[in-house]
C-alpha positions as CSV (number, residue, x, y, z in Angstrom):
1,X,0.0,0.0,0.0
2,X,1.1,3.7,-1.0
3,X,2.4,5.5,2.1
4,X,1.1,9.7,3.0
5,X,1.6,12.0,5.1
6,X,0.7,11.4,8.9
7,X,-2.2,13.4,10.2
8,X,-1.4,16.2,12.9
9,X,-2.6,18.6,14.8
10,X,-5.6,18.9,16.9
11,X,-9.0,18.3,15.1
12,X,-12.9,18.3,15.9
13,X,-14.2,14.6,16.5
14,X,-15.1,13.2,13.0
15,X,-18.7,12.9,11.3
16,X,-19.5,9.4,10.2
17,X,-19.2,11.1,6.8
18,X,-15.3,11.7,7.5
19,X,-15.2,8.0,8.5
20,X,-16.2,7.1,5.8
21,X,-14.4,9.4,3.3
22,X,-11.1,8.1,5.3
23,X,-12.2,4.9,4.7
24,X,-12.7,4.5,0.9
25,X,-10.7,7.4,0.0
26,X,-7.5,5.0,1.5
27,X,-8.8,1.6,0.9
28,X,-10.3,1.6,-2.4
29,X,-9.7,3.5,-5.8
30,X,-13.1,4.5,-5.7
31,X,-13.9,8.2,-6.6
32,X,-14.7,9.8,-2.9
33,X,-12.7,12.7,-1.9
34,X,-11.0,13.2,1.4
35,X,-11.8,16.4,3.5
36,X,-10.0,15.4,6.6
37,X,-6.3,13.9,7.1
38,X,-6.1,13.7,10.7
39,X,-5.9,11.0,13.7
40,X,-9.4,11.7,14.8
41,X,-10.6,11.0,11.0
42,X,-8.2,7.8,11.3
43,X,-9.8,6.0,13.9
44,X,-13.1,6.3,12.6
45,X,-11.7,5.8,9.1
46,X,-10.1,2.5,10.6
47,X,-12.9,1.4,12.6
48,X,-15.3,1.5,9.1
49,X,-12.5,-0.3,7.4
50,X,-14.7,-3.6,7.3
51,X,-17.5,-1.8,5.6
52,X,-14.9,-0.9,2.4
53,X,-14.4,-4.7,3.1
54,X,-18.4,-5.6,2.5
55,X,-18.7,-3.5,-0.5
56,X,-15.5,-4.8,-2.1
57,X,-16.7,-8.5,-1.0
58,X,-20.3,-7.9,-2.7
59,X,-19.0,-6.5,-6.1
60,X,-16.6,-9.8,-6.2
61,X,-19.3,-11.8,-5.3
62,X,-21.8,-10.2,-7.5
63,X,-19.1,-10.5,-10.4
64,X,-18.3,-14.3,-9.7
65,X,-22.1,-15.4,-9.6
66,X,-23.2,-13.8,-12.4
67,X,-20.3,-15.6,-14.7
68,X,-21.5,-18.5,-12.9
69,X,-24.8,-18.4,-13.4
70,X,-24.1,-17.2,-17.2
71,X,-22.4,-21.0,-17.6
72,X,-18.7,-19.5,-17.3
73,X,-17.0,-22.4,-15.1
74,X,-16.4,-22.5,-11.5
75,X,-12.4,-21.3,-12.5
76,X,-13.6,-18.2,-14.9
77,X,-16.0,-17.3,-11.6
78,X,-13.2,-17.4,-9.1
79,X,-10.2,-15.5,-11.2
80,X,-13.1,-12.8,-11.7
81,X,-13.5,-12.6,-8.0
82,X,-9.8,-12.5,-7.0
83,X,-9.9,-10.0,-10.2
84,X,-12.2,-7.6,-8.1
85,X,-10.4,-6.6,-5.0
86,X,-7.2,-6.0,-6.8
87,X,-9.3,-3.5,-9.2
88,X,-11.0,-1.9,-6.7
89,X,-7.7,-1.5,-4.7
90,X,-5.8,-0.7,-7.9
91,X,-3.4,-3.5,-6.6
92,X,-2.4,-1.9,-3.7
93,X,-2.8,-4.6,-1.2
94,X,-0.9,-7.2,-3.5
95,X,1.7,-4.4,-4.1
96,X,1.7,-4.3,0.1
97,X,2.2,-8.4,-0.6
98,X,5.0,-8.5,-2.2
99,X,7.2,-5.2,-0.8
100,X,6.6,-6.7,2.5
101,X,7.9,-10.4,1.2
102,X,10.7,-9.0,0.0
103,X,11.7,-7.1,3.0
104,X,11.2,-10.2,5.2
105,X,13.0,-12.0,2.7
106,X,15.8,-10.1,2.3
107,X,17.4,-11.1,5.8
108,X,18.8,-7.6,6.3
109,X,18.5,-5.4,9.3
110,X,14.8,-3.5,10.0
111,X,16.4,-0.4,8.7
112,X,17.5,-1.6,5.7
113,X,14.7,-3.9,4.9
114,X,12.1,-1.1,4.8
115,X,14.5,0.8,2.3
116,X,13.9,-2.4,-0.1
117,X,10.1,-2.4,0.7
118,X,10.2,1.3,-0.4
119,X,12.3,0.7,-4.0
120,X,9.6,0.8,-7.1
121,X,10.8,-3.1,-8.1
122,X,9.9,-6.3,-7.4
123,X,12.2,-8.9,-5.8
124,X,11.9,-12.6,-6.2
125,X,10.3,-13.0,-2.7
126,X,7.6,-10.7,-3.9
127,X,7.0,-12.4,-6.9
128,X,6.9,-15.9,-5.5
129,X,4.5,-14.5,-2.8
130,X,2.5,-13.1,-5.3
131,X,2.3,-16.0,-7.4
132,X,1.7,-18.8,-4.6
133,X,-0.9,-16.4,-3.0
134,X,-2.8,-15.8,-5.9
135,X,-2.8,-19.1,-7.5
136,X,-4.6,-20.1,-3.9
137,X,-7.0,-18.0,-3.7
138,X,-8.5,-19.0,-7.7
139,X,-7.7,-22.6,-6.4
140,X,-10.0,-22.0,-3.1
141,X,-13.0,-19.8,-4.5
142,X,-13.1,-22.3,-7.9
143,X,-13.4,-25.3,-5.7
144,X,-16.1,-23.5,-3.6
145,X,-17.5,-22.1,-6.7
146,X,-18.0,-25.8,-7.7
147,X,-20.0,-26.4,-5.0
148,X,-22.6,-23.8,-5.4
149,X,-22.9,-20.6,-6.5
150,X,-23.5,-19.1,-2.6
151,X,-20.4,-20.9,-1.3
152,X,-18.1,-19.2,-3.6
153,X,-20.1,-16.1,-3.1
154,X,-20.2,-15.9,0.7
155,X,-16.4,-16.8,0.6
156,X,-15.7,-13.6,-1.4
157,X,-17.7,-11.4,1.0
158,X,-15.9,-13.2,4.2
159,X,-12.6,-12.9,2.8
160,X,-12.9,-8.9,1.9
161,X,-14.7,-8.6,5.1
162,X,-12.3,-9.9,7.2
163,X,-8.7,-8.9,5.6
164,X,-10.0,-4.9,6.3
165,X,-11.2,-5.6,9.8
166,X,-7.7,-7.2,10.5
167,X,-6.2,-3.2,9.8
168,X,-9.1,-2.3,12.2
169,X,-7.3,-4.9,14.5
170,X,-4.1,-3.9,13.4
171,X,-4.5,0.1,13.9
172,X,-5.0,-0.5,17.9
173,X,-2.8,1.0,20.1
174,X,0.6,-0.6,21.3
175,X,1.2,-1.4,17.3
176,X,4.0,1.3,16.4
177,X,4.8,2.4,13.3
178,X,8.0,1.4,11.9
179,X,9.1,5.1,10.4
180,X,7.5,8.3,11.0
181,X,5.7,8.6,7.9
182,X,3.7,7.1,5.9
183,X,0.1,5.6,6.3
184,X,1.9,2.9,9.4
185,X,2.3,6.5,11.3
186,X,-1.4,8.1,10.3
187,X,-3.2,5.1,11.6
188,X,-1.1,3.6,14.3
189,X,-2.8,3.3,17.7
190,X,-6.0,5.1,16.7
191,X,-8.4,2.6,17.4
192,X,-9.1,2.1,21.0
193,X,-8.8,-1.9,21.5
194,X,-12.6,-2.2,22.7
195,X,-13.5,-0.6,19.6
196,X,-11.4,-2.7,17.3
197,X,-13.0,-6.1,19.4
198,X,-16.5,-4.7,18.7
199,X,-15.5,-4.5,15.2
200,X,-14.1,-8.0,15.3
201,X,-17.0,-9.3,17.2
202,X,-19.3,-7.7,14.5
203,X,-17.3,-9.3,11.9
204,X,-17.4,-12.5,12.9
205,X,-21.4,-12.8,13.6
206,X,-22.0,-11.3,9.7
207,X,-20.4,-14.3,9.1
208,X,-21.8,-16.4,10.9
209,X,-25.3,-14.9,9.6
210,X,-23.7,-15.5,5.7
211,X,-23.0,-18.8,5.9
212,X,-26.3,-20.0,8.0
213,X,-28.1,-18.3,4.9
214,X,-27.4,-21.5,2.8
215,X,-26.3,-24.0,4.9
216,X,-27.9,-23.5,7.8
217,X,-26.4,-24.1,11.7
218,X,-22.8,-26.0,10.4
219,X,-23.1,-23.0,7.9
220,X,-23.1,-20.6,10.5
221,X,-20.2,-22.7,12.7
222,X,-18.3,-23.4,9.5
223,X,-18.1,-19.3,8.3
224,X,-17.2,-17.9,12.0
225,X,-14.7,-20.5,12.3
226,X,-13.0,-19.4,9.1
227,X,-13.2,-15.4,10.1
228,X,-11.5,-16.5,13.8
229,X,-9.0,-18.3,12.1
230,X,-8.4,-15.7,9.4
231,X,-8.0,-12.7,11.8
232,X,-5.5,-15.4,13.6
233,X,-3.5,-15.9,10.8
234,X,-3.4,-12.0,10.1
235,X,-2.6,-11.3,13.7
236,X,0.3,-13.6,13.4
237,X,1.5,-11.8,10.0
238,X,0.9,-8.6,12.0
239,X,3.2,-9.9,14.9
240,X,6.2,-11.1,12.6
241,X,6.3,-8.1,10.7
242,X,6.0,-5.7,13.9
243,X,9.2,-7.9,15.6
244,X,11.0,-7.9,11.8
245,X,10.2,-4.0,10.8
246,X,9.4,-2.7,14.6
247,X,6.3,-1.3,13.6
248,X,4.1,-1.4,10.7
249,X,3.7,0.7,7.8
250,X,1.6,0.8,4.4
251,X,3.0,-1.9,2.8
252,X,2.3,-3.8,6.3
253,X,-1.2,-3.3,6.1
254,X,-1.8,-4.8,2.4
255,X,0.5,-7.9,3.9
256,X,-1.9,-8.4,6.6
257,X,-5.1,-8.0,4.4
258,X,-4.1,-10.3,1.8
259,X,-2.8,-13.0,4.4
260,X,-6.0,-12.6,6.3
261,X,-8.3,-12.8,2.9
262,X,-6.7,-16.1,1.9
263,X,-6.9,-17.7,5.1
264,X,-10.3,-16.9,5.2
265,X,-11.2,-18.7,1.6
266,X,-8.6,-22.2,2.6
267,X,-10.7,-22.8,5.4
268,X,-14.1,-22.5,4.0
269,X,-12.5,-24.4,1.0
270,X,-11.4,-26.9,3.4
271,X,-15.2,-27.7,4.5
């Protein structure tokens, strides 16, 4: 993800507007313009970060179902949805992906590491992450997809869901960013921790509801389970590259969305 310019400077508390102006206007390439940089306008931008997440999941689902439906193939349906996210994001997340694979890769001290995650290029450990990370999540949402057209659709909504409320999660306090620019620095420790478990809480009962939808109470079991385990696995990212990088910056962020997105689609795959 493309790093800015830290908020500063003291601000009045944010509309839900601002929220959610902070929100799309970081998140997504979509066409809404920001009126406030600031750490008030962070936190609720952060905390909203799951909604960007549901509209982004909707228009993959909405994508990969109508293919579907239109006789495409369960593989055409899930490279469309994978397609989706990256549009909407204009890569940014997978950009996030690979910088941040290549500085853990590189072996070199935190300093130097974020240098490399900074450089315009691609390393091989970016481009092996890329590659490995992409080619599961087709492999995941086509073998759902081949199942039923609401499987592979409630896995797309789960997995967008879920990878933006782990940068709710990640945006807490006590998670320091690792220079002091950048979007790590305008986000870090905005979200109050009870706000960022609320948010995680809500997550995980809209997926619960999803999956009950179509496959009743296991449904409902089956599509929490997957969004605890997901927001596991993206804590854990989270954790490695905070101890590798001692903080977390832009490129961060799209590392732990993209980590927690697959995780979510495996394990609903794995059903």
């Amino acid at each position: 993800m493309n790093d800015a310019a830290a908020p500063s400077g003291p601000s009045p508390s944010p509309t839900l507007g601002d929220a959610m102006r902070f929100t799309f206007g970081t998140l997504t390439v979509l066409p809404v313009r920001l009126r406030r940089w600031d750490r008030p306008a962070a936190r609720g931008g952060m905390l909203c970060a799951p909604v960007a997440g549901l509209v982004i999941g909707l228009a993959s689902a909405a994508l990969g179902t109508l293919l579907l439906l239109l006789g495409s193939g369960p593989l055409l349906a899930a490279v469309a949805t994978a397609a989706v996210p990256a549009v909407l994001t204009r890569g940014l997340h997978l950009d996030g992906l690979a910088d941040t694979a290549d500085g853990l890769g590189s072996g070199k001290p935190a300093e130097d590491a974020l240098r490399i995650m900074k450089q315009s290029d691609i390393g091989p450990f970016g481009v092996i992450t890329l590659l490995f990370t992409l080619l599961a999540q087709v492999a995941a949402l086509a073998q759902l997809y081949g199942r039923s057209w609401a499987d592979g659709a409630t896995a797309a909504v789960v997995a967008a869901v879920t990878a933006r409320c782990a940068l709710t999660l990640a945006a807490r306090p006590g998670v320091p960013p690792a220079r002091p620019g950048g979007l790590g620095a305008a986000v870090a420790g905005t979200v109050p921790l009870p706000a960022a478990a609320t948010a995680a809480a809500v997550v995980v009962a809209l997926s619960a509801a999803l999956g009950s939808t179509h496959s009743g109470g296991y449904g409902a079991l089956h599509t929490a389970l997957a969004a605890l385990l997901a927001l596991a696995v993206g804590e854990t990212a989270l954790r490695r590259c905070r101890h590798r990088f001692g903080g977390i910056t832009g490129d961060v962020f799209g590392a732990v969305a993209e980590t927690t997105g697959l995780a979510a689609v495996v394990v609903l795959a794995l059903g």
